[in-house]
N, C-alpha and C positions, 0 to 999 in steps of 0.2 A: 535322631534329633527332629522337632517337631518344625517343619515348615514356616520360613517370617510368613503371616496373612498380610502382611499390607500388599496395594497394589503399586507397580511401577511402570515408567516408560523407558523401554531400552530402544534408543538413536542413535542410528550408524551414518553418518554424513558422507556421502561416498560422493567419489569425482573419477570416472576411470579406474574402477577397482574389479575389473571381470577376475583376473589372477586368486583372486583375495576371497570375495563377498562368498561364493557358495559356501566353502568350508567355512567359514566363519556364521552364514547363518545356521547350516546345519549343528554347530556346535551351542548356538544361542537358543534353535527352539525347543529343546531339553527345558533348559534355563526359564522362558518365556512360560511353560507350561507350569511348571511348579511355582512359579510365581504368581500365575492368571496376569501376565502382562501381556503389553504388544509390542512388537517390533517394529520401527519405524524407520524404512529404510531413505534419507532423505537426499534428495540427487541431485548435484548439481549442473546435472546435462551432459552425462556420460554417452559416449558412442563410441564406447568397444566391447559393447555385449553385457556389460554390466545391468540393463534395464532389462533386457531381457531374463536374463537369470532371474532379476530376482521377481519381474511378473510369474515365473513360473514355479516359483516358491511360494507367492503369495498366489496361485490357483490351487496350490496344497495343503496352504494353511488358513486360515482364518485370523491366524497371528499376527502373520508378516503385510505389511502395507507398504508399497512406493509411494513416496510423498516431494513433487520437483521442486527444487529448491533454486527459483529464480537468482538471488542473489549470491548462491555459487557457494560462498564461503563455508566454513564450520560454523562459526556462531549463529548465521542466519540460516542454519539446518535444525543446530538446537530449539532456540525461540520458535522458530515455527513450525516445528514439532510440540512443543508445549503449549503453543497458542491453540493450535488447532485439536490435538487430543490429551491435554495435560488435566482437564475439570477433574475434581473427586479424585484424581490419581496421589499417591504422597510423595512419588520419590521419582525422576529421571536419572537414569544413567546412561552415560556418554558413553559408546563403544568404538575404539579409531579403526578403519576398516585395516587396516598396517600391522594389525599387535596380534597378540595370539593371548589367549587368556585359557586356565583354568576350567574345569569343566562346572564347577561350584560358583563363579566367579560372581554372577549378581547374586547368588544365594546369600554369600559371604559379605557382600556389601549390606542389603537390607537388614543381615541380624547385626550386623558394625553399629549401623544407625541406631539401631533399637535400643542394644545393650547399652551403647555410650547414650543415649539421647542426643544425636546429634547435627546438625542439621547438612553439613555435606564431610564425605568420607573420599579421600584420597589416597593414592595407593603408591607404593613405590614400584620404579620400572625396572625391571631387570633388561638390560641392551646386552643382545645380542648380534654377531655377524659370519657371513658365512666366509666372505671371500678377506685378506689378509689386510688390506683395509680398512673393513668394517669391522674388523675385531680389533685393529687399534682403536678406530674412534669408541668403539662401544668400552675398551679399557679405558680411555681418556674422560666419557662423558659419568664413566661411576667409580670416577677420581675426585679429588681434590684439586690437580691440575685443570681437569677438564671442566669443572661445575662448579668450583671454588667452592664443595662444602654444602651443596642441596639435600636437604632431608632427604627428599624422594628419589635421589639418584645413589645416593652411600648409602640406604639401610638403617638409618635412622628413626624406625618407626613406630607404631604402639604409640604415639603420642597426639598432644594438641600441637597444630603447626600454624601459621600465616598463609601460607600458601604449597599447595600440589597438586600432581596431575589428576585432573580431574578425573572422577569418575562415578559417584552417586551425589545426589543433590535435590534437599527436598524442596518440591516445587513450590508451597506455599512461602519460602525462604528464597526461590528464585524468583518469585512474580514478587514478591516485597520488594527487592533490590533492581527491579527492572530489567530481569536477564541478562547476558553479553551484552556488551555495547557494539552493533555490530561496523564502526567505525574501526577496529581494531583487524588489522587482517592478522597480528601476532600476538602475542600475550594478553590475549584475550582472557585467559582463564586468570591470570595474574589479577590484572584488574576488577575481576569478575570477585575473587578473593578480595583485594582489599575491599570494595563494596560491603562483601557480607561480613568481615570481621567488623567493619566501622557498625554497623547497625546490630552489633552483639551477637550475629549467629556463630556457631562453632564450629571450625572442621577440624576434622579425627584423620592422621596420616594413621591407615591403619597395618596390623602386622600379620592379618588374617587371610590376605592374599594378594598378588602380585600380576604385573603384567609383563609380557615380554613385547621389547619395544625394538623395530631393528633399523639402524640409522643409515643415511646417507651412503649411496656406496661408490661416490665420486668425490675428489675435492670443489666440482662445477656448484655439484647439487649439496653437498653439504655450506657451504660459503652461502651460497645465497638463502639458506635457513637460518643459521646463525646473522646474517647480516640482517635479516626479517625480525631476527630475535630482537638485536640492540635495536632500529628504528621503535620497536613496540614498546620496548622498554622506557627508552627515553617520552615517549608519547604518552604512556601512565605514568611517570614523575612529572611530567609536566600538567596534566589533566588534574591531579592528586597533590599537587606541590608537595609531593615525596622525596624525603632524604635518600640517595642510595645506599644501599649495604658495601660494608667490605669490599665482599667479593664481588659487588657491581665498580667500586669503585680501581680497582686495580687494573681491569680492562682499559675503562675509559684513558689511560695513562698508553696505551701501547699505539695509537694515532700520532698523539705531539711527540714521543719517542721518534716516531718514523719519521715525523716533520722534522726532526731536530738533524738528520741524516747529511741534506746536501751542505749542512756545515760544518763539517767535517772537513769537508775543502781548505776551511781556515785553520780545526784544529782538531786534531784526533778524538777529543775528548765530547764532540757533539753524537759517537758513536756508542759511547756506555749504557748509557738508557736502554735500548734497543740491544746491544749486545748481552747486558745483564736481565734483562728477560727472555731472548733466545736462549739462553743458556740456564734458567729457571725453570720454562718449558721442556727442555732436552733431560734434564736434571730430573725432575721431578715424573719426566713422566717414564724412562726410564726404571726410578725406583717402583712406579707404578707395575709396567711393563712386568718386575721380576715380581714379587707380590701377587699381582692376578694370573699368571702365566697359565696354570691350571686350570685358572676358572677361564678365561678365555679359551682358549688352545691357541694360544700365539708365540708362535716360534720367536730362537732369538734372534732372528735379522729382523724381526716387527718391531723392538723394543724402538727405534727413532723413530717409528710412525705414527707411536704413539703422542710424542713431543712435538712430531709435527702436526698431528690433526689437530691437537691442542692449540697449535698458533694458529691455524687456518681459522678452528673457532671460535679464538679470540680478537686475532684482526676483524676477520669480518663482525662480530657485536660491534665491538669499538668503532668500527668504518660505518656501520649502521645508526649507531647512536647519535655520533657527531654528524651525521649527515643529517638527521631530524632535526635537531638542534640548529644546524644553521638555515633550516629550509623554513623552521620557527621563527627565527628573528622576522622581527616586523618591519616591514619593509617600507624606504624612502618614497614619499611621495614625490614627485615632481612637479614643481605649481605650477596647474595653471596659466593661461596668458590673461595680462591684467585685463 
């Protein structure tokens, strides 16, 4: 098969990823080579040997560039990787230093674009885990229980979507739309999405290849993701005066559930809410549990940890969202002494 000739930029945002960054460049400068792209390793003040590494891949390639990235974040790694070597390039793709990809894997996104004509191409994640844990929540996040239903978490792909995990995006389609907004420390890419649908660009969830994605492997560190999730969330329906979906809207119900708890005191029945969602959660992810079993490898004493990572997911959005939301209200002024 004859090589895409367009050019691109592949940016890898890294924060403390020494673990990670070498296998993963070594597996991108194949990639980089057949494309005539660069690697743009963007930092955001790593000190556990991460700079070093990757200095010394860039004294081997001519490919690979460290490029620091004062503002720390993702989004203002992207942007300022585009800003500064994005000219004359057609396409950036975002690499997370966390995921393991395909050895085809920007090969496969360039010809996506091309064949679809399309201006960004998203990919479905396959989550993975290694310890018992992480292969529930990685059951729970490419469930229905756990995603209420995400394109790019269920396998739903080969199609035109709203939004997904980002992963190519043509850059004259990203300087149109202004890039990230780099106020968003979460759902960034969400936002990033609605932008470029509103202005008629297209993206492709495509079915040509895949990332492996591996999730939290605490309830500390997963909660405080998912809790980063709903604040972001609520933050682009309020930026966008957006309707929520469904399955945004179901979450948001599991905060006043919990609020409705200490009245129970007066009558049993302030406990339903809350009990008939514990029990949807347990239920569903169970049925989950037996379903993927194989494909995970999760034994069956994991099957309630799937139900449970699923509440810890969902609390924490919901505790996230309504916590932006009241951080939003406009606040009483005080007047003045006459």
């Amino acid at each position: 098969m004859t090589m895409p000739s367009k050019t691109c930029l592949i940016v890898i945002p890294t924060l403390n990823e020494a673990k990670h960054i070498a296998s993963l460049l070594e597996g991108l400068l194949p990639e980089a080579e057949a494309l005539d792209a660069r690697i743009i390793v963007a930092d955001g003040g790593s000190d556990d040997g991460t700079l070093d590494i990757v200095r010394d891949f860039a004294r081997r390639s001519a490919r690979v560039e460290l490029l620091p990235n004062p503002k720390r974040i993702q989004s203002a790694a992207i942007n300022l990787a585009v800003e500064r070597h994005g000219a004359g390039v057609d396409y950036v793709i975002r690499v997370d230093a966390h995921g393991a990809y395909p050895p085809d894997y920007c090969r496969a996104l360039v010809r996506e674009a091309q064949e679809h004509g399309v201006d960004s191409v998203v990919v479905p994640m396959k989550t993975v885990g290694t310890s018992l844990f992480q292969r529930a929540v990685a059951t729970a996040q490419n469930s229905i229980v756990g995603t209420g239903g995400s394109e790019h978490r269920t396998g739903r792909s080969g199609r035109f979507v709203a939004h997904g995990h980002h992963a190519l995006m043509s850059i004259p389609a990203y300087v149109a739309v202004g890039g990230y907004d780099e106020t968003f420390r979460h759902n960034e890419d969400a936002e990033l999405d609605f932008r470029l649908t509103q202005a008629g660009f297209r993206i492709w969830l495509t079915d040509a290849t895949t990332m492996t994605y591996f999730p939290r492997a605490s309830v500390t560190g997963l909660s405080k993701q998912y809790f980063g999730y709903g604040r972001g969330r609520a933050r682009n329906l309020l930026k966008h005066r957006m309707r929520p979906r469904l399955r945004q809207l179901l979450p948001l119900a599991i905060v006043p559930a919990a609020a409705l708890v200490p009245l129970a005191l007066v009558h049993w029945t302030a406990l339903v809410p809350l009990g008939l969602w514990v029990a949807a959660c347990l239920g569903l992810g169970g049925l989950s549990a037996l379903r993927m079993s194989d494909r995970y490898e999760l034994p069956p004493q994991g099957a309630p940890l799937v139900g449970i990572s699923a509440m810890i997911m969902q609390l924490a959005w919901s505790t996230g969202f309504w916590l932006h939301l009241a951080e939003s209200l406009p606040q009483k002024r005080t007047p003045g002494p006459a």
